[in-house]
N, C-alpha and C positions, 0 to 999 in steps of 0.2 A: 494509462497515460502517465508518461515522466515527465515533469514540470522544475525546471530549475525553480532556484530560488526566485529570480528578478520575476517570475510569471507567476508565482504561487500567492493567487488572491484569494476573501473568499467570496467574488462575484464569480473566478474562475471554479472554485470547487464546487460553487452551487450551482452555476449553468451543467457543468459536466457529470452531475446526477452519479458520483460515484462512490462506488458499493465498497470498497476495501482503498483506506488510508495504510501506507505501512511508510514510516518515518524512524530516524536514528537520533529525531530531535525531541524530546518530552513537550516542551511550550510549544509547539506546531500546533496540539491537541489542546491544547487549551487558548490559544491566540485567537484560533478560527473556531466559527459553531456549527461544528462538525454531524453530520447526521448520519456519516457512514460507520461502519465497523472499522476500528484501524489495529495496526499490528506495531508495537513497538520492538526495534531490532539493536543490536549491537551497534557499537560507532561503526565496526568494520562488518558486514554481515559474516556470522560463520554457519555452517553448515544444518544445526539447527534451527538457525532465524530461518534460510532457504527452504528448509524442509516444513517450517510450519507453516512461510506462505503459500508455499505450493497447495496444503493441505487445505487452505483457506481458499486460496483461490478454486480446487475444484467442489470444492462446501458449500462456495458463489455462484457458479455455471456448474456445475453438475460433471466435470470432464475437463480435462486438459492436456491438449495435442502437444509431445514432444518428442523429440530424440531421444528414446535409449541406450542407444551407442555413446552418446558423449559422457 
């Protein structure tokens, strides 16, 4: 789930039971009480922040369907 800012509560983090935070903001992580794993990235993500959520992400689900052409 992407969640602007205006929608990022933490009634809405805690309903949505979710497994991987990845934020470019430090205080996110400590504002809310956080119970998932989170990934802090770049202000601009580069190609390492991408590459170690992806590794994250299939750490979480065990797989992850993509494009190899792109």
């Amino acid at each position: 789930m992407f969640l602007p800012l205006q929608k990022l509560t933490q009634d809405r983090l805690t309903d949505q039971q979710a497994d991987l935070i990845v934020t470019n903001y430090l205080p996110y992580l400590f504002e809310y009480h956080l119970q998932a794993d989170y990934d802090l990235v770049n202000k601009l993500p580069d190609a390492n922040d991408w590459a170690r959520i992806k590794d994250r992400l299939v750490s979480t689900v065990g797989y992850l369907n993509y494009d190899r052409s792109e």
